[in-house]
FIMIFI-89068 format. One line per field, with one value per residue (C-alpha): residue in one letter; x negated, y, z. Coordinates in Angstrom, 3 decimals. Example, Ala and Ser with C-alpha at 12.3 -4.5 7.8 and 13.67 -1.06 7.14 Angstrom:
% FIMIFI-89068
rest	(a|s) .
X	(-12.300|-13.670) .
Y	(-4.500|-1.060) .
Z	(7.800|7.140) .
END
This chain:
% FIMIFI-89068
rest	(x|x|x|x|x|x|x|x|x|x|x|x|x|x|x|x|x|x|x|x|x|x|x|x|x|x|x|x|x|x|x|x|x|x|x|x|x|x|x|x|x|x|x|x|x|x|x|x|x|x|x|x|x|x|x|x|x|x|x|x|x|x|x|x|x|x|x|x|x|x|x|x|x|x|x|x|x|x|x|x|x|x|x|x|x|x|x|x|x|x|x|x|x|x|x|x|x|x|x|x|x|x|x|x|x|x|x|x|x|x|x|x|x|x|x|x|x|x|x|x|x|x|x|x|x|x|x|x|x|x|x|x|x|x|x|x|x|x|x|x|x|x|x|x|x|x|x|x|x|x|x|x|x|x|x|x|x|x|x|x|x|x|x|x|x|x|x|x|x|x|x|x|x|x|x|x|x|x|x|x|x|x|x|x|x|x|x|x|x|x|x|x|x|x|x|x|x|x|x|x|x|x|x|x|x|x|x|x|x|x) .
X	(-20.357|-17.967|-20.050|-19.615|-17.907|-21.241|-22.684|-18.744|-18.687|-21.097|-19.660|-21.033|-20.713|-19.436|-20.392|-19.443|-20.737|-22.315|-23.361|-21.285|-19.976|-15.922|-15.094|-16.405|-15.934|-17.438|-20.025|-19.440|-21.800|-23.665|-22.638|-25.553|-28.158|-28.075|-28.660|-27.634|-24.802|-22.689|-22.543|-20.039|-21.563|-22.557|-23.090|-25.209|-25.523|-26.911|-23.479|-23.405|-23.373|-19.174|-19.636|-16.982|-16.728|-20.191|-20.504|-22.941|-25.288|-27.029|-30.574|-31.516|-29.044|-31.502|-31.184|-28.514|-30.750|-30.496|-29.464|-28.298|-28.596|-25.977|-24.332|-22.311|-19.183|-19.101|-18.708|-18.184|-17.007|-20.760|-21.506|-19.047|-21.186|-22.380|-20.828|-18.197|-15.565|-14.564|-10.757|-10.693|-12.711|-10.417|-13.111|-13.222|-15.343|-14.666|-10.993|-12.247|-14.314|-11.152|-9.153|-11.783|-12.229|-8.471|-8.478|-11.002|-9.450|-6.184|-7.943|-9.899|-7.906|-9.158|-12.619|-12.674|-10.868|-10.569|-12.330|-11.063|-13.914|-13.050|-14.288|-14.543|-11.014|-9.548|-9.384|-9.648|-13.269|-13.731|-13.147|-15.377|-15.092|-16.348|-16.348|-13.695|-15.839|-15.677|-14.856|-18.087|-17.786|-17.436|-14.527|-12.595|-12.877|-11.264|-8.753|-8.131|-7.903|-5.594|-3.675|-3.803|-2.665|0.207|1.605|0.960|3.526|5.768|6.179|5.858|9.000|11.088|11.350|11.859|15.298|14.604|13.099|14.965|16.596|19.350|19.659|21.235|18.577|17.353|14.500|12.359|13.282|12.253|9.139|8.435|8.746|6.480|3.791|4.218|4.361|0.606|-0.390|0.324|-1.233|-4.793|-4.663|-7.609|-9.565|-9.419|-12.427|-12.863|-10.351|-9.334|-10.397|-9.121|-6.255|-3.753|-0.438|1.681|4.773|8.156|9.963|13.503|15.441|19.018|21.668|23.739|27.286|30.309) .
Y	(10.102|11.199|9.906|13.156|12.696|12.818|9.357|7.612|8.457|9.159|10.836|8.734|9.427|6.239|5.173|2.977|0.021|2.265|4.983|7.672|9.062|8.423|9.614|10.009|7.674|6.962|4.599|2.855|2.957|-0.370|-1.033|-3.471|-1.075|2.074|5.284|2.160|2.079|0.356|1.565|0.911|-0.951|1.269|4.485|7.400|9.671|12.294|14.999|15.572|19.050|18.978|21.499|21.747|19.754|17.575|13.804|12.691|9.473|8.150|8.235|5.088|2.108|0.585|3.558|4.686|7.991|8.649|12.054|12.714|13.249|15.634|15.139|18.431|17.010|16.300|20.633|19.808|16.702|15.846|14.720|11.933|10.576|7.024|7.280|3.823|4.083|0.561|0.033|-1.941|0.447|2.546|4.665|8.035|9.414|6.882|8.137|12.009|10.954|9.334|12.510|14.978|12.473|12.860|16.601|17.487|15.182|16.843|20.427|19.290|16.832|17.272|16.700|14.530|11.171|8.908|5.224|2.020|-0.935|-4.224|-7.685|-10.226|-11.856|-7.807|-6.944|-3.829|-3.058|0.307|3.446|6.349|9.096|9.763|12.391|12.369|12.349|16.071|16.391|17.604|21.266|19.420|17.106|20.559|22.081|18.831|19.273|22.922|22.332|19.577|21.641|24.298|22.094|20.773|24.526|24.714|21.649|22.826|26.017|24.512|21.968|25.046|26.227|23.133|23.222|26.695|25.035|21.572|23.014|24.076|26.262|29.404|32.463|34.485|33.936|36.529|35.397|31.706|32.863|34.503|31.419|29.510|32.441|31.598|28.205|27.896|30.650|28.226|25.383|27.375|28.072|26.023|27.560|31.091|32.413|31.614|28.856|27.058|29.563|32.534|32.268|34.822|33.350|34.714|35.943|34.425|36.442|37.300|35.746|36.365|33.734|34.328|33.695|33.264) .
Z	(55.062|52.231|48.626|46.487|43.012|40.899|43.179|41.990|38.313|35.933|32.484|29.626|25.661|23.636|20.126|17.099|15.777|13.122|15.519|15.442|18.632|19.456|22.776|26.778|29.125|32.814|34.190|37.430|40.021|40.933|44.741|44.316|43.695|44.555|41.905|38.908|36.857|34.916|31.464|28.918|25.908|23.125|25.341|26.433|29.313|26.643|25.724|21.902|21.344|19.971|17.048|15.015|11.840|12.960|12.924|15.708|15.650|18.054|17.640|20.061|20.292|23.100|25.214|27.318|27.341|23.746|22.335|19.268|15.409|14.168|10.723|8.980|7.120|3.768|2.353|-1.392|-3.641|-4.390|-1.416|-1.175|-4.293|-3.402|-0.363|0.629|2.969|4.284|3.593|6.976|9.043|11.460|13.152|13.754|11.063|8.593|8.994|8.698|5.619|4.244|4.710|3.423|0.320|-0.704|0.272|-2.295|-4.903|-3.904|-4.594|-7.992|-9.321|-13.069|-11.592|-9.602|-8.412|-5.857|-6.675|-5.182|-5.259|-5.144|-4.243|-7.095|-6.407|-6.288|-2.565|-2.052|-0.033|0.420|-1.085|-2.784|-5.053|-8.590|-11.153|-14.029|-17.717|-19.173|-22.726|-24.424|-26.300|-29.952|-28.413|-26.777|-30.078|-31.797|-29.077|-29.856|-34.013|-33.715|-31.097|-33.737|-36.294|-34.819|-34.144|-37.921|-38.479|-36.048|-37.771|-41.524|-40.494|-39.293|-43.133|-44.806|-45.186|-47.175|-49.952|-49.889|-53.323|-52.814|-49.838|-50.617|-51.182|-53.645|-55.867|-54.136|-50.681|-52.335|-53.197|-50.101|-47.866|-49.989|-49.771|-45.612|-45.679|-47.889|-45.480|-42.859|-44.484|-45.032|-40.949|-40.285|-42.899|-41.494|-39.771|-35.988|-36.113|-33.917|-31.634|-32.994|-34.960|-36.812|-37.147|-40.460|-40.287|-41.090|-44.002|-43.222|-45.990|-47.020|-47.386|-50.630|-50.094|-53.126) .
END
């Protein structure tokens, strides 16, 4: 009598040492004992359900019965907060954490970063992310004035050589740079600055010629 394919194999769903299911294998029967099996360490007869973008952990290490807990990937930078990545670990979903990690670094890179943590003698241990420090409203206006400010010197330096003494122009045309350059100077004490600023405008001066 022919044994039927179900009585030689028996399809069995394999863990990691931390839980998390990695692949399908088969249990061999037991020619000893009839209706027994051999199971592959760290295994259950129990299918995970194989949504996409789901971790699955066993719920029962001591049974090769066990079904299973089912854990969503990570959907957003905050929830890799406090969670390691072991630098040595090659597993399945430590190597799918590992990508998603650097994926969302990749996308907010002025948010967020990739952290390495090390042992006391500076081996690297494991990996994690954390959020990059935001500049707090009074230090983004500092940034903005002395972005501001620094236009203001940029444009200031373009007239010096109009009233270094003895570059060519007129009295009037004299006078009229100096009248932009202090209009320049009293930029940061306009209304709204730095937010809102209103530039002056460069006089068109005449070179006088012999």
């Amino acid at each position: 009598m022919t044994n039927s394919v179900e009585n030689l194999v028996k399809p069995v769903y394999v863990y990691d040492d931390d839980g998390f299911f990695t692949d399908s294998h088969i249990a061999q029967p037991n020619p000893r004992s009839p209706g027994k099996w051999f199971f592959p360490p760290c295994s259950t007869v129990v299918r995970p359900a194989m949504e996409p973008k789901v971790f699955y952990k066993i719920r029962d290490k001591n049974s090769n019965e066990s079904g299973w807990d089912a854990i969503p990937y990570p959907s957003a930078p905050e929830d890799f907060v406090g969670v390691e990545i072991p630098h040595r670990s090659r597993t399945q979903r430590s190597n799918t954490l590992r990508l998603w990690l650097r994926k969302f670094v990749a996308e907010n890179p002025t948010l967020w970063r990739e952290k390495q943590i090390n042992d006391e003698q500076g081996n690297l241990q494991a990996i994690t992310i954390e959020a990059i420090p935001q500049p707090t409203e009074t230090e983004i206006a500092e940034q903005k004035a002395n972005s501001a400010r620094a236009q203001r010197d940029r444009l200031l330096s373009q007239t010096d050589y109009l009233v270094s003494g003895d570059y060519p122009i007129s009295a009037a045309d004299l006078a009229a740079v100096k009248t932009y350059r202090q209009a320049l100077r009293d930029v940061p004490e306009q209304e709204g600055f730095p937010d809102s600023v209103v530039w002056p405008e460069m006089p068109q001066v005449t070179v006088i010629r012999d």
